[in-house]
MIDREN-740824 format. One line per field, with one value per residue (C-alpha): residue in one letter; x, y, z; residue number from 1. Coordinates in Angstrom, 1 decimal. Each point is the difference from the previous one (the first is absolute). Layout:
<atoms>
r	[A | ...] .
u	[X | ...] .
v	[Y | ...] .
w	[Z | ...] .
k	[NUM | ...] .
</atoms>
This chain:
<atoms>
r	[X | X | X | X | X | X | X | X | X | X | X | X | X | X | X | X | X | X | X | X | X | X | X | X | X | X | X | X | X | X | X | X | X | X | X | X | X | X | X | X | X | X | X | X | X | X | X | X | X | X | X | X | X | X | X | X | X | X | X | X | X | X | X | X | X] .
u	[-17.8 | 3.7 | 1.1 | 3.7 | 0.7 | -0.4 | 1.8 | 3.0 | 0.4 | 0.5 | 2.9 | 1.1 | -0.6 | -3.0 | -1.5 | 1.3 | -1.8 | -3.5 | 0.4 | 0.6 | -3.2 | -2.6 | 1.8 | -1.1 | -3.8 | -0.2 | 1.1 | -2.8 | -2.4 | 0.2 | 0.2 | -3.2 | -2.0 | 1.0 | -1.9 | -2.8 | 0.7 | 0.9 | -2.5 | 1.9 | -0.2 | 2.3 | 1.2 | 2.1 | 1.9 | 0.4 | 0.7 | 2.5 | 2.2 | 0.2 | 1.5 | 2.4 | 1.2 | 0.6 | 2.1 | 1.8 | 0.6 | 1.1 | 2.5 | 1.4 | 0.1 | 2.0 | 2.7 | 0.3 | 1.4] .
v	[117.8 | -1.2 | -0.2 | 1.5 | -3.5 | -1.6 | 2.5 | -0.4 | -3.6 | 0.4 | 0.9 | 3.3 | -1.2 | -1.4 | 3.1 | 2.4 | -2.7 | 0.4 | 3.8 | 0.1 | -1.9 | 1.9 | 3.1 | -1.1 | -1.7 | 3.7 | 1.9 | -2.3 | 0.8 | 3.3 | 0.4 | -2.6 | 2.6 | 3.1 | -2.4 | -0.4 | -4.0 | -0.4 | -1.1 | -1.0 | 2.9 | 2.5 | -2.4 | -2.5 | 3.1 | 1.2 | -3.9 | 0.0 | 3.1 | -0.7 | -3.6 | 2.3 | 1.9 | -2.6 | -2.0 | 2.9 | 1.0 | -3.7 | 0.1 | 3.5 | -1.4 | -2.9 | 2.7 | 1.8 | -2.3] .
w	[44.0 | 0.6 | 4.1 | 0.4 | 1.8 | -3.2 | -2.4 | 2.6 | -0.9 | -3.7 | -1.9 | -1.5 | -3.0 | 0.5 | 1.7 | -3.2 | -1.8 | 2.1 | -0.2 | -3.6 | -0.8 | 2.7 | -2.0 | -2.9 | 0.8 | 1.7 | -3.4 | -1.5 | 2.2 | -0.4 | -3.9 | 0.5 | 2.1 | -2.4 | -2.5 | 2.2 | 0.2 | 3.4 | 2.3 | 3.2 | 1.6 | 2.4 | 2.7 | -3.0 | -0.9 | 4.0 | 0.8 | -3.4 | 1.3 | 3.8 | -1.5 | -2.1 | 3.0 | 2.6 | -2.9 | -0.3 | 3.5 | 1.0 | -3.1 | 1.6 | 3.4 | -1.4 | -1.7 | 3.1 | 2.1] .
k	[1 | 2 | 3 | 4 | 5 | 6 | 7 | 8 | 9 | 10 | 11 | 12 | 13 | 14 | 15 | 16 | 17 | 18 | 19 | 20 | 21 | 22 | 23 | 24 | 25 | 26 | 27 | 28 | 29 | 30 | 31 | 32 | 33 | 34 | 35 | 36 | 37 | 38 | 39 | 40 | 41 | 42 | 43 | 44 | 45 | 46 | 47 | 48 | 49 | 50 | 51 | 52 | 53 | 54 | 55 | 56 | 57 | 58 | 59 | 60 | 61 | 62 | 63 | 64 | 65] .
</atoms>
């Protein structure tokens, strides 16, 4: 799990970076348990989109002001 204190010290670029690859470990993870090959469970995916969100958010807070 990523702490907003720490995604505030990065870059743009860095955090478009970070958000591109959870995106993408999520899309995998999700094609991997409609296969029936995923075997981490609920909270990776929970854990995976609450990343996605606060990345998000900080990059919005950042165009704001």
């Amino acid at each position: 799990m990523l702490k907003a204190s720490e995604l505030r010290e990065k870059t743009d670029e860095e955090l478009i970076a970070l958000c591109e690859e959870i995106t993408k470990d999520h899309e995998q993870f999700e094609i991997n348990k409609g296969t029936g090959e995923a075997t981490d469970g609920f909270m990776r995916v929970r854990t995976m989109r609450k990343d996605i969100a606060r990345i998000k958010t900080i990059i919005n807070e950042r165009g704001a002001k």
